[in-house]
DRENKOL-420814 format. One record per residue: residue in one letter; x, y, z of N, C-alpha, C in turn. Coordinates in steps of 0.02 Angstrom, whole numbers, plus 50000, padded with zeros to 5 digits. Example, Ala and Ser with C-alpha at 12.3 -4.5 7.8 and 13.67 -1.06 7.14 Angstrom:
2
A506604971650390506154977550390506604983550390/S506424988850354506844994750357506455000250394/
***
This chain:
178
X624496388856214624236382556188624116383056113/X623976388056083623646387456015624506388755979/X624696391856006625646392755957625996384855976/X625636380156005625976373756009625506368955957/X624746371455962624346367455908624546368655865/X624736375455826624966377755771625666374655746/X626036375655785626806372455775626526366155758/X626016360855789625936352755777625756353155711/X625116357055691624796356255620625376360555574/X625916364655595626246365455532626696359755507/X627026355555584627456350955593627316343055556/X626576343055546626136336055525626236339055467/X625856345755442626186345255353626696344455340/X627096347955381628036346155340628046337455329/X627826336455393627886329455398627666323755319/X627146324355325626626322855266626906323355201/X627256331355193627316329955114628046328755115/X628476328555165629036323755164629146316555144/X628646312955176628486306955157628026307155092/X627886308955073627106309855009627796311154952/X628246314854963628826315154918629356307654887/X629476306654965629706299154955629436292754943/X628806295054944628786288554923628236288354875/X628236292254846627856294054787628016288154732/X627556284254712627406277354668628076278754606/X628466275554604628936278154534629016269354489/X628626273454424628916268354373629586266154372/X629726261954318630406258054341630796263054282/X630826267454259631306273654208631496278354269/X631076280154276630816285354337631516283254395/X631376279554425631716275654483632326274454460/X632476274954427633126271854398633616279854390/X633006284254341633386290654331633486293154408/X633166292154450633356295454544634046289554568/X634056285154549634576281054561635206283954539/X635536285954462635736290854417635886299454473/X635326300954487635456305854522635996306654558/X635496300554621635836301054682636506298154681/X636616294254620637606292354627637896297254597/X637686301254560638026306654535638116311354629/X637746311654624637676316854676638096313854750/X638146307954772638616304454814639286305454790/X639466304254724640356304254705640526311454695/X639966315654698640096323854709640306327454763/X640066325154835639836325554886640606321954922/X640556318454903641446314454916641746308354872/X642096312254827642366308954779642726303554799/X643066299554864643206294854879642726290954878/X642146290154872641526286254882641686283454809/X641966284754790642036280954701642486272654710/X642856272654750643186265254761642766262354799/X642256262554835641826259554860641426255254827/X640936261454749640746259054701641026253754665/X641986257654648642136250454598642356244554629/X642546243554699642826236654738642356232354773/X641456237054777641116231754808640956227154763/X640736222254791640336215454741639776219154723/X639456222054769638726225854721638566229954783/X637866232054762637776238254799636956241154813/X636546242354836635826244854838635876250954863/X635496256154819635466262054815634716263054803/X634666268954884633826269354891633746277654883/X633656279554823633756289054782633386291854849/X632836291254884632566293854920631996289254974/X632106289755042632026286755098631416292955131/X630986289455128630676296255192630606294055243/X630536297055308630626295955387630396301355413/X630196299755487629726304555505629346301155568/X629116304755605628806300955683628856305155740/X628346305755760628256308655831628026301155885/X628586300855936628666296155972628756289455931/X628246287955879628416281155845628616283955752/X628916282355742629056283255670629376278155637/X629456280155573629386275655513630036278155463/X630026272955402630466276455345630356271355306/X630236271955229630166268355192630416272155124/X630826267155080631146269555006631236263454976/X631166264854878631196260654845631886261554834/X632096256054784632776256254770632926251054722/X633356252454687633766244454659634396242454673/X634426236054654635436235554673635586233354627/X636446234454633636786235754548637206230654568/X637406226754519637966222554519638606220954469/X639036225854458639396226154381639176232754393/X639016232654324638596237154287637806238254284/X637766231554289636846228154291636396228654357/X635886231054328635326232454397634996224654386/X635156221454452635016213454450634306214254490/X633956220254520633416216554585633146224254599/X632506224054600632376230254634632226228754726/X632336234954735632186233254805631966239354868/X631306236054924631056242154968631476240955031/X631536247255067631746247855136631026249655177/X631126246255223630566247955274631016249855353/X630726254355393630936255355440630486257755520/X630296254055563629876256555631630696255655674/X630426265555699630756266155766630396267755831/X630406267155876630216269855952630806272556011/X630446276656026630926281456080630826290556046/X631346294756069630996302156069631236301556008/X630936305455950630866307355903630286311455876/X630496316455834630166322455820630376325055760/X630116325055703630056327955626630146324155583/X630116326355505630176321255447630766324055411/X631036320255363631716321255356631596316255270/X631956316955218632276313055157632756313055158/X633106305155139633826305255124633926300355085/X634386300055044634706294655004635136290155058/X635196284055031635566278555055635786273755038/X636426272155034636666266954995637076262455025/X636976254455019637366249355054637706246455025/X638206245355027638786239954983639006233155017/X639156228354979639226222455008640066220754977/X640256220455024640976216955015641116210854973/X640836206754969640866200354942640166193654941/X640396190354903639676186854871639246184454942/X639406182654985639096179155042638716185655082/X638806192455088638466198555089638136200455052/X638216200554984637566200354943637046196754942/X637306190054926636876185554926636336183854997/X636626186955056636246187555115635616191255113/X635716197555081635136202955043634916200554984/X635096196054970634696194754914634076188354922/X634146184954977633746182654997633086184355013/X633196191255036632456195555046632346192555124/X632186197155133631916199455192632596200655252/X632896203755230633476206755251633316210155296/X633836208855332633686213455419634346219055431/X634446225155454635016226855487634706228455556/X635026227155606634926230555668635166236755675/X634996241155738634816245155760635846246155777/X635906240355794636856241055812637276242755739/X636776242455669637386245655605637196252955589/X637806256055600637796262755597637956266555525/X637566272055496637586273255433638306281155427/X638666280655382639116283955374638786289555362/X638626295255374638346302755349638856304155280/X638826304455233639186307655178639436316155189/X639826315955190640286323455192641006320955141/X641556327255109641906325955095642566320755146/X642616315055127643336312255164642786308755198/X642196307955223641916302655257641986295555246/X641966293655171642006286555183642586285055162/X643426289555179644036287755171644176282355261/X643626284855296643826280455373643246274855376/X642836275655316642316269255348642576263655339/X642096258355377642446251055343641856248255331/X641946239655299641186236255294641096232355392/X640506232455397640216228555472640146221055457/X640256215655469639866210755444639606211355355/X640276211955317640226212455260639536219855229/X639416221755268638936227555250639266233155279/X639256240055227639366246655242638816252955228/X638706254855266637926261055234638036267755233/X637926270355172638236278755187637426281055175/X637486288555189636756291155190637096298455175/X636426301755117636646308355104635896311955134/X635746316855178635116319855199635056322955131/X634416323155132633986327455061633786334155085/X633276334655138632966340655168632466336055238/X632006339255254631856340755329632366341255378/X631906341555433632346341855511631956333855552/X632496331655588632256324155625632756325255679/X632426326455747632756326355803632726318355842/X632976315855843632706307955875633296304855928/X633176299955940633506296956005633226288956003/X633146284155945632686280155968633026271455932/X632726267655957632856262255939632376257055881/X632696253255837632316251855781632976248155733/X632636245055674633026243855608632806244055561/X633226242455504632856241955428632886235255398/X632216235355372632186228255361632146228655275/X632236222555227632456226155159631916219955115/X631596220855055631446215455021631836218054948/X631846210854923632436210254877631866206454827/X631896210354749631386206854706631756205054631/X632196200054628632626200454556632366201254487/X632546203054437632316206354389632406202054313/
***
């Protein structure tokens, strides 16, 4: 019993400063330079991810997502979206799941919109995806087979933790123009 209490209270810190990482308050320089990062670090990771960048209409990029939950969990990341060249809107992801799940986890994530009637859907705020749109894992050659769903496509790069899960949920998005 006490090597299972122990595993919980080491498992709640990982947990904790997983999320305490992500979502750590970031000025708008700040947020922007993790934005910077994380596309550097996506067109590294799989350099086909670069026609994605230049053919969508625009795009929201969240540098870091934290998640995490025993039986019920969560995920929340800031972000902005780019359109051109221009960061038009900042914007948060929120996320409640239920079902088995176990540990905390960071990851980057980025959605692209095919064309103006997909953007402009997220840009309305209060943007929903269900639990039925599935996120591309980034590896080399991954997003040479993805396509867009309903004018939306989502790739995701893991940062660090471990997240064993099985559960049902979505992300819901607010959109704040600039």
């Amino acid at each position: 019993m006490r090597k299972f209490s122990a595993a919980l209270i080491t498992l709640s810190m990982v947990f904790a400063s997983t999320l305490t990482l992500a979502w750590e308050p970031d000025s708008g320089n700040k947020l922007e330079l993790s934005v910077a990062q994380a596309l550097i670090k996506a067109k590294e990771k799989d350099p086909a991810l670069k026609k994605w960048f230049d053919t969508a209409y625009g795009y929201a990029v969240f540098p870091k997502v934290g998640k995490g939950g025993i039986g019920i969990g969560g995920a929340h990341g800031k972000g902005i979206v780019i359109r051109g060249d221009s960061t038009v809107a900042s914007t948060t992801l929120s996320q409640l799941t239920i079902g088995f799940q176990l540990g905390g986890q960071v990851y980057s994530e980025f959605i692209f919109f095919k064309d103006k009637t997909a953007f402009d859907n997220f840009a309305r705020g209060n943007f929903e995806m269900g639990a039925q749109v599935s996120a591309v894992a980034l590896t080399v050659g991954a997003s040479a087979d993805a396509n867009y769903d309903g004018g939306v496509a989502v790739f995701t790069i893991a940062e660090g933790g471990l997240m064993y899960e099985a559960t049902i949920g979505g992300q819901k998005f607010k959109y704040k123009a600039k």
